[in-house]
C-alpha positions in Angstrom: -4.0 -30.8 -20.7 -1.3 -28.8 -20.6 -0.6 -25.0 -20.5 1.7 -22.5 -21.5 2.0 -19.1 -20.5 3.6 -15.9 -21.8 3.9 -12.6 -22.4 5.6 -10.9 -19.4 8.2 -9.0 -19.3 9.0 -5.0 -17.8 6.3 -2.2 -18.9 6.1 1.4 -17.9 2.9 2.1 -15.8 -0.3 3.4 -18.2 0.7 0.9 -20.6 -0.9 -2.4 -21.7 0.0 -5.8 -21.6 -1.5 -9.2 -22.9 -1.0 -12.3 -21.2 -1.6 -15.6 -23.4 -2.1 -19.4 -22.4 -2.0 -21.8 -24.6 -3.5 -25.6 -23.7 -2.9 -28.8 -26.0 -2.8 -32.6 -24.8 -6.5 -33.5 -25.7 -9.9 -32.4 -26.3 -11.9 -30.4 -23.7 -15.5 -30.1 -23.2 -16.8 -28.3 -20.5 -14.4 -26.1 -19.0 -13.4 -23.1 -17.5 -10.3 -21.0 -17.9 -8.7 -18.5 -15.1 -5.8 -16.4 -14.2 -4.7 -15.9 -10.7 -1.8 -14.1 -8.7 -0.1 -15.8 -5.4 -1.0 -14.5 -2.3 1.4 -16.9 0.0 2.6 -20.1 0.3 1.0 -22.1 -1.9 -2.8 -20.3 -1.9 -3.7 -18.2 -5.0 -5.9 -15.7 -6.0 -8.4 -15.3 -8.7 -7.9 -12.7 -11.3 -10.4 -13.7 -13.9 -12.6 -16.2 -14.8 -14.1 -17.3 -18.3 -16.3 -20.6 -18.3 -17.1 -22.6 -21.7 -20.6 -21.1 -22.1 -19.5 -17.9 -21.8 -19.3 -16.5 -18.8 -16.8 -14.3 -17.1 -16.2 -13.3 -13.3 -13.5 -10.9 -12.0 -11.4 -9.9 -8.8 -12.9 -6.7 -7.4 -9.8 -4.7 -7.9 -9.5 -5.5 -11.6 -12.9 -4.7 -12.8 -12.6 -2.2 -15.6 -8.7 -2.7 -16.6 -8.8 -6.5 -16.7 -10.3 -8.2 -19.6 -10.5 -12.1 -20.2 -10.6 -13.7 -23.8 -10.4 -16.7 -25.7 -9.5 -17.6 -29.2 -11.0 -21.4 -29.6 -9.5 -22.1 -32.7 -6.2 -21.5 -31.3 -6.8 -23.3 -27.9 -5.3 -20.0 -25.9 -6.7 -17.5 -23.6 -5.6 -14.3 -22.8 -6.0 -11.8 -20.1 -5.1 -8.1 -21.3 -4.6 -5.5 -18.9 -4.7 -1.8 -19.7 -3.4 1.1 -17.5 -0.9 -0.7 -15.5 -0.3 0.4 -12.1 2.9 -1.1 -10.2 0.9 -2.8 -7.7 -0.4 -5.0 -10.8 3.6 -6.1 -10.8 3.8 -10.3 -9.9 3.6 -13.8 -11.5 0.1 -14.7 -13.1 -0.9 -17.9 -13.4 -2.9 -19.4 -16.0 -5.4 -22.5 -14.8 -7.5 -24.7 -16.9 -10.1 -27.2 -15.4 -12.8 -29.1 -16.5 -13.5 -32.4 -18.4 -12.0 -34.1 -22.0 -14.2 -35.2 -24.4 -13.7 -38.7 -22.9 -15.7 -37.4 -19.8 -12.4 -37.5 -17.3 -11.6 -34.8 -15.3 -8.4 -32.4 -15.6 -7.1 -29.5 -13.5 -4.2 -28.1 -15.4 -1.7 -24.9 -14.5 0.8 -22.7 -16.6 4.1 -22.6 -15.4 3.7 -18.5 -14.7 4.6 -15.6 -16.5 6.2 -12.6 -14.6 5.8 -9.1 -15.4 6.8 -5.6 -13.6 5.5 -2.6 -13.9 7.6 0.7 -13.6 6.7 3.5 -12.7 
């Protein structure tokens, strides 16, 4: 599977912003979808999480400005964040994992898609 992120760029603080990933390479079954933001080296952070079934988990510190979506006919995801803050500024990364319709596993990541937020 792979993924492609996008939808960063420079916004003014109190705005909104919509990050999109987009998979393709082969059919998924189970799965779960996430975005995450470095936190050194090479560890990362979870932003939000939306499984297959359904179900969503999110960071502490985005609760309530942070929403995670999906549009299955269009094989993307999306994370949309509303009243930016600068400290939201970084490179989010969009992560796909789970198993094809052949049963094999994958564990797939975006390439990152930067955005800044000015104050």
């Amino acid at each position: 599977v792979q993924l492609q992120a996008s939808g960063g760029g420079v916004v003014q603080a109190g705005e909104s912003l919509r990050l999109s990933c987009t998979a393709s390479g082969r059919a998924f079954v189970r799965y779960s979808m996430g975005w995450f933001r470095p936190v050194g080296g090479d560890e990362v952070d979870l932003v939000a999480l939306l499984k297959s079934e359904g179900t969503t988990k999110y960071a502490d510190s985005t609760k309530g400005r942070f929403t995670i979506s999906r549009d299955t006919a269009e094989n993307t995801f999306y994370l949309q964040i509303d009243n930016l803050n600068p400290r939201d500024t970084d490179v989010y990364y969009c992560n796909m994992r789970g198993r094809s319709g052949s049963g094999s596993p994958f564990n797939s990541w975006g390439q990152g898609t930067q955005f800044t937020v000015s104050s």
